[in-house]
N, C-alpha and C positions, 0 to 999 in steps of 0.2 A: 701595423701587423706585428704581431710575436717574431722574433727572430728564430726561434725553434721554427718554428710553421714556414719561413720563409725556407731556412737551410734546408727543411725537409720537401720541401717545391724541387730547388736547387738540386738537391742530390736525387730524386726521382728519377723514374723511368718515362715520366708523362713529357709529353714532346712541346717548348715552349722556346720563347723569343727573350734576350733580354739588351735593352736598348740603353748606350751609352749616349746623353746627351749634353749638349752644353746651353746654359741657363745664363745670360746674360744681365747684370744689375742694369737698372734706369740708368743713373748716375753716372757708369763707367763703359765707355764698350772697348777698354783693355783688358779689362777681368772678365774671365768666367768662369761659371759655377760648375763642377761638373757631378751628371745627373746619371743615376740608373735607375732602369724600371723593368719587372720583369713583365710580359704577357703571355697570359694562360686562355686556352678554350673552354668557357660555359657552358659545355654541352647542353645542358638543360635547357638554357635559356637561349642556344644559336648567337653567343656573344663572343666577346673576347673582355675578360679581366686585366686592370691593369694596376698593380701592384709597383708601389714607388719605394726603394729599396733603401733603406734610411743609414746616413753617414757609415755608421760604424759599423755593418754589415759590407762597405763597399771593399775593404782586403781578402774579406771571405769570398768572398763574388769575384773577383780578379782569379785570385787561385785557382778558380772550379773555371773560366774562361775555356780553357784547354781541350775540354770534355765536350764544346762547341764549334760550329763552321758559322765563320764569318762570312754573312751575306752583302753587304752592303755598307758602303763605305763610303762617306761624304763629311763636307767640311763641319756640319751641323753636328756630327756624329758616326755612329757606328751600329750595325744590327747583327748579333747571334745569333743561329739558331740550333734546336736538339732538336731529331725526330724528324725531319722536313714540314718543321710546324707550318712554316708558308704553303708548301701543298694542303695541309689539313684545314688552313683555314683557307685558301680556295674553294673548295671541295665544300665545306661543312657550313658556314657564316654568310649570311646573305651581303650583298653586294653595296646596300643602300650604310650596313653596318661599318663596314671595311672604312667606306667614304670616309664616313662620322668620325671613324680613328683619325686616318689621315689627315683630314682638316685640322682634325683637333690642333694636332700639333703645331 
């Protein structure tokens, strides 16, 4: 994704999550990768987007942190949010979708 497009995600008013995670190599499990992703609601579609926020965008992404409440907090990672996007997606995204994220990961 254009990093214009991203920072302009980032700097909006529209209420979203953005997920710090850690990416483990095969080879190594002393190292790891560490990952950000933002997620945004698909109104249209009753989804959630999820938007993997690429290296050199991630100093820009720290800085704006601030302007976020940290919800949750575990060894895997860490999760932002603006807006009370968790309510929003309670509220708005069906339940079988939510799953689908979750597992994903």
């Amino acid at each position: 994704m254009d990093s214009k497009l991203l920072k302009k995600i980032i700097n909006s008013q529209e209420p979203i999550a953005i997920i710090k995670y850690f990416e483990w190599p095969i080879f190594s499990n002393d190292y790891a990768n560490t990952r950000y992703t933002i997620l945004r609601i698909d109104k249209k579609h009753n989804d959630i987007c999820e938007i993997e926020i690429p290296f050199n965008l991630v100093p820009y992404v720290i800085s704006k942190i601030n302007c976020f409440k940290e919800v949750l907090r575990l060894n895997e990672g860490l999760v932002w949010e603006r807006m009370r996007f968790k309510e929003l997606v309670k509220r708005s995204i069906p339940k079988a979708k939510i799953h689908q994220l979750i597992n994903q990961w």
